[in-house]
C-alpha positions as CSV (number, residue, x, y, z in Angstrom):
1,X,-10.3,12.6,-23.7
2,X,-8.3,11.3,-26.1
3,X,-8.1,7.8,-27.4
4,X,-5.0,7.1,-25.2
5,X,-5.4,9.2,-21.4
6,X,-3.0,12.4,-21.0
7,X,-0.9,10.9,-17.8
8,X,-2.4,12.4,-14.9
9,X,-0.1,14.8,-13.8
10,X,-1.8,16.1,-10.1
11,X,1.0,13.9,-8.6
12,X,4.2,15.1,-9.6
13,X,2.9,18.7,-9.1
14,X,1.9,17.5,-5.6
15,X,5.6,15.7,-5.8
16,X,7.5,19.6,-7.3
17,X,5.3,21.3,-4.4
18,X,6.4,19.5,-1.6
19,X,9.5,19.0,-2.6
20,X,10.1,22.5,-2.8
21,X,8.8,22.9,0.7
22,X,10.7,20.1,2.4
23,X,12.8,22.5,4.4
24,X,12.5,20.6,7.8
25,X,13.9,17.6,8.1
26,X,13.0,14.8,10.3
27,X,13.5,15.3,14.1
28,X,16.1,12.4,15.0
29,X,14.6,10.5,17.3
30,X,15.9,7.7,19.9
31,X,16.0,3.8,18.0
32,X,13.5,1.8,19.6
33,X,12.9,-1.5,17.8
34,X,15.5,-3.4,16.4
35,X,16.3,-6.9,14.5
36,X,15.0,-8.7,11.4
37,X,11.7,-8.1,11.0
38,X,8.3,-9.7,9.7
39,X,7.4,-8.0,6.8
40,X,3.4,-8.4,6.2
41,X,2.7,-6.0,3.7
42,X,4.2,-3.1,1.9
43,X,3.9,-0.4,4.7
44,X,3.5,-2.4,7.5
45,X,5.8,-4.7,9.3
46,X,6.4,-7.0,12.7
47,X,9.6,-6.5,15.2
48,X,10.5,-6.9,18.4
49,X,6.6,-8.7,18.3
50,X,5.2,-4.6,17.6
51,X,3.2,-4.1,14.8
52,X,4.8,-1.1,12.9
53,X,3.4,0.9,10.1
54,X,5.9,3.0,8.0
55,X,5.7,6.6,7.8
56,X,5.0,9.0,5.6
57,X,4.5,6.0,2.5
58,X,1.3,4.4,1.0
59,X,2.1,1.1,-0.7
60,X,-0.5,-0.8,-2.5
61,X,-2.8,-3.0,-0.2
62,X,-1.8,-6.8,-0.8
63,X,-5.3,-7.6,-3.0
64,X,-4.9,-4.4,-4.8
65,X,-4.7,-5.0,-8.5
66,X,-2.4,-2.5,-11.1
67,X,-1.8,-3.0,-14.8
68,X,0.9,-3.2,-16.6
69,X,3.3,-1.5,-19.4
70,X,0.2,-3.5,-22.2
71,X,-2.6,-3.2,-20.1
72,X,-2.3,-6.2,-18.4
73,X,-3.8,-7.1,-14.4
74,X,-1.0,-7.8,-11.9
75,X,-0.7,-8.1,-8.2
76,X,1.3,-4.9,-7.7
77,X,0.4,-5.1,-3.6
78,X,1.7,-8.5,-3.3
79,X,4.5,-7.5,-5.6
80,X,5.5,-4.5,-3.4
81,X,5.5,-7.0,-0.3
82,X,7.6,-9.3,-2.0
83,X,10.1,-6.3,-3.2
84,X,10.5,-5.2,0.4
85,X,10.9,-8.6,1.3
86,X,13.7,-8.9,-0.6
87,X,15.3,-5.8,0.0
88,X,15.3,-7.0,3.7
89,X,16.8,-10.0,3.1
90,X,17.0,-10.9,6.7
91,X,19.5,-7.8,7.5
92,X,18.4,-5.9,10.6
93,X,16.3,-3.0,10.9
94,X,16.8,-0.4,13.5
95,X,12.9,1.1,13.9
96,X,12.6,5.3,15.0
97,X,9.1,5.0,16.5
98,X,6.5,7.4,16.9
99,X,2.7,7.8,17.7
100,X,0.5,4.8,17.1
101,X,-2.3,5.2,14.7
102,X,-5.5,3.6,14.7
103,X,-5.4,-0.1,14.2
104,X,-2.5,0.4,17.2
105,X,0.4,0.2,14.7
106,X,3.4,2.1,16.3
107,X,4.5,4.6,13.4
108,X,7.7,5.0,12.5
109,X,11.1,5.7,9.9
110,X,12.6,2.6,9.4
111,X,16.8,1.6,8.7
112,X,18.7,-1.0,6.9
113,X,22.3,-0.3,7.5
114,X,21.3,3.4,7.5
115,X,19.9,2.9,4.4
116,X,16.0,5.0,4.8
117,X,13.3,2.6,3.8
118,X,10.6,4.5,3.5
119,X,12.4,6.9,0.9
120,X,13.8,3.5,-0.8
121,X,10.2,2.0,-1.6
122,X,9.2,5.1,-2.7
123,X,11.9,5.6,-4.6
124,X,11.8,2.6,-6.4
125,X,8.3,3.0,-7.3
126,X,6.5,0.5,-5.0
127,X,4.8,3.1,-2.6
128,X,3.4,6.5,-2.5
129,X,4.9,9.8,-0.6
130,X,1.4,10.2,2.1
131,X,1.7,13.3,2.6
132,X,-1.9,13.8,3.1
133,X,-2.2,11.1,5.7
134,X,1.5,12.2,7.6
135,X,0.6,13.7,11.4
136,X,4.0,15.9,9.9
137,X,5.6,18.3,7.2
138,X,8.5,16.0,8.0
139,X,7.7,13.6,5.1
140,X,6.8,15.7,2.4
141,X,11.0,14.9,1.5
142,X,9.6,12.1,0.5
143,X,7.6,13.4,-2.4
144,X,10.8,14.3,-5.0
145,X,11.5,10.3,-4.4
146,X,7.9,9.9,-6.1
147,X,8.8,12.1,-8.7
148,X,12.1,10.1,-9.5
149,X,10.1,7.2,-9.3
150,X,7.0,8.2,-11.7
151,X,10.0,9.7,-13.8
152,X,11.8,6.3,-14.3
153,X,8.6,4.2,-14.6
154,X,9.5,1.9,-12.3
155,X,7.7,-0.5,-9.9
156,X,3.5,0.8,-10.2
157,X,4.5,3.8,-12.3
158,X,5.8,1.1,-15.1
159,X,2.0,1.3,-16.0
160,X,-0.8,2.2,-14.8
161,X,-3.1,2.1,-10.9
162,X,-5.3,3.6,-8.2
163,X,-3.5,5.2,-5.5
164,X,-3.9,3.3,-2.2
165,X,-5.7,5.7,-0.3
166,X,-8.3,5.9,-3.9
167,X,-8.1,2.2,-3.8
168,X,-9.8,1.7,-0.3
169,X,-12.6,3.9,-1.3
170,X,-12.9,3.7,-5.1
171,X,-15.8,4.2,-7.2
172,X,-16.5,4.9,-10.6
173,X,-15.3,8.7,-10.3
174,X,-12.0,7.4,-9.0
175,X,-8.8,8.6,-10.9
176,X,-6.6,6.2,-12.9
177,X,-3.0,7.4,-12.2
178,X,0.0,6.5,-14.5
179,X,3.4,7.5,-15.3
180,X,3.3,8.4,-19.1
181,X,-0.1,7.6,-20.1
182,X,-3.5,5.6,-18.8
183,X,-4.9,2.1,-21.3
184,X,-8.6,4.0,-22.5
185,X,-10.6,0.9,-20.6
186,X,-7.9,1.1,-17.2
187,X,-11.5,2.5,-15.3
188,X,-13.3,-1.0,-16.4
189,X,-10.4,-2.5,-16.0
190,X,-9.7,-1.5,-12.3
191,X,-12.9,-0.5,-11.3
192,X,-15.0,-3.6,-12.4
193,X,-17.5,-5.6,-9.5
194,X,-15.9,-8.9,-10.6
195,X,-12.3,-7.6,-10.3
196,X,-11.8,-9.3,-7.0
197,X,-13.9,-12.5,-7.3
198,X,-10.8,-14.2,-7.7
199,X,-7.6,-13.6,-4.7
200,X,-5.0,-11.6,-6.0
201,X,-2.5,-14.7,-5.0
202,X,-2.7,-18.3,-4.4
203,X,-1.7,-17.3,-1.0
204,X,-3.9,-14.8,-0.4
205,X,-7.1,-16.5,0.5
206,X,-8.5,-14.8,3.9
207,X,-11.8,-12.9,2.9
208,X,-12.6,-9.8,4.9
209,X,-16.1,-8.8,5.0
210,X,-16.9,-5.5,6.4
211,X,-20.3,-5.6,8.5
212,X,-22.9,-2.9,9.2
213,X,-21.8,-2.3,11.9
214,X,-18.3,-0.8,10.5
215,X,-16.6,-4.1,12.3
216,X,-13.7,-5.5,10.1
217,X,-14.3,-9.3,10.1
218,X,-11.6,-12.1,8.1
219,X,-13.1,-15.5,7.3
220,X,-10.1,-18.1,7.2
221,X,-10.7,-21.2,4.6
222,X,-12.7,-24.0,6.1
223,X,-15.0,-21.9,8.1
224,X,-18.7,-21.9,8.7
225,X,-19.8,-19.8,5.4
226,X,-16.0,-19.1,3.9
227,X,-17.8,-20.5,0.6
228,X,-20.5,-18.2,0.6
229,X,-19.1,-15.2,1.0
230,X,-19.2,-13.4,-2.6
231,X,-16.5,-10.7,-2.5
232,X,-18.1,-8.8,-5.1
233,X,-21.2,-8.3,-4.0
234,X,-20.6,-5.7,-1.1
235,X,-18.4,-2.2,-0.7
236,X,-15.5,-2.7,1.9
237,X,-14.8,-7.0,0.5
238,X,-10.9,-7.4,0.1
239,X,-8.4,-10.3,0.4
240,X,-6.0,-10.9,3.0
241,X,-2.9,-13.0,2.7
242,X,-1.9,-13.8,6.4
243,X,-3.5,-13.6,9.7
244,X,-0.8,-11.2,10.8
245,X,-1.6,-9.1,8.3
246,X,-5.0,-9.2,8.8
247,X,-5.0,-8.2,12.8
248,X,-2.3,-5.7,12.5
249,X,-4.3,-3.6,9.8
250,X,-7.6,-3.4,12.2
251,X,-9.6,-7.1,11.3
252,X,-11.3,-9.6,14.0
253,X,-11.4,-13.3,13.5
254,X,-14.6,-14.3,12.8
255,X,-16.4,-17.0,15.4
256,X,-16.3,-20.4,14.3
């Protein structure tokens, strides 16, 4: 490779492809779930006292860590929460629910003043079209509002970052993705053990520790062993910023 990565292109071709093929559109479906929500991360949100995860999008996981236009770590998954946050600003959301996936999050398109805000974070750069993970064709529309997105450099594309789904799972074979081009030590960067030995925000201080077993446990400060826990020492460690957050995406408290 060249001193300075070629920008990773697989994603706007995956953005052109589905695009092209986005001849259905969504079935409309009955409004459920209404009112000002609890936003607790950037796909995933609390109303009417459901846990609902938005469709068809991958934002950034709150500990995940991007870099910037000069190579520099931020917080782009608490940023992306606190974007959607303020989009919200309190208005009401009317919720068009759907199946429930597996940590029991109802899934669904969400409204603000008919305003689509799954399309809108994508759109302005602070989430991912997912189609891969989508039970439906119905969201690869979504896909030419990543290509405007990666196009403008806004939100994650202004530099560079893992995709969420590559994120969860990443290793040293995972691929750095950018809008124009990728820092030469973004894999060190990104993919070091220590990158996490530190939260990604004051306020995100919950460590969840993932146990043989597969069982998703969160150790809140204060507890028996919170100190020992060494979130770089084991596949599957992250940070959590809330408790919400944590029990909606699939983690147990642990026992005192």
């Amino acid at each position: 490779m060249d001193q300075e990565r070629k920008v990773v292109v697989g994603m706007k071709r995956r953005a052109i492809m589905f695009a092209l093929l986005a001849l259905i559109t969504s079935p409309v479906c009955a409004a459920t779930l209404s009112g000002a929500p609890r936003i607790l991360d950037g796909n995933t949100i609390e109303i009417e006292q459901t846990n609902v995860r938005l469709s068809g999008i991958e934002a950034p996981e709150t500990d995940q860590i991007c870099l910037d236009a000069q190579g520099r770590k931020w917080a782009c998954g608490v940023a992306a929460r606190d974007e959607l946050i303020k989009h919200s600003n309190g208005r009401k959301w009317n919720c068009h629910t759907k199946r429930v996936d597996e940590y029991s999050r109802t899934l669904g398109s969400c409204f603000i003043e008919g305003e689509d805000v799954n399309a809108w974070m994508i759109r302005s750069g602070w989430a991912l079209s997912g189609w891969a993970l989508s039970a439906g064709a119905s969201h690869h529309t979504y896909a030419v509002y990543e290509l405007v997105a990666s196009t403008a450099s806004v939100g994650l594309w202004s530099g560079a970052f893992i995709a969420p789904w590559d994120w969860r799972r990443r290793n040293r074979r995972t691929i750095i993705v950018g809008a124009r081009s990728v820092p030469i030590d973004a894999q060190e960067v990104l993919l070091g053990a220590a990158l996490l030995s530190e939260p990604p925000s004051p306020e995100c201080l919950i460590k969840g520790t993932l146990e043989r077993s597969g069982e998703r446990i969160y150790h809140l400060p204060g507890q028996p062993g919170y100190e020992q826990i060494d979130m770089t020492k084991k596949r599957g460690e992250r940070w959590l910023c809330s408790e919400a957050e944590a029990e909606a995406t699939g983690w147990r408290k642990a026992a005192r």
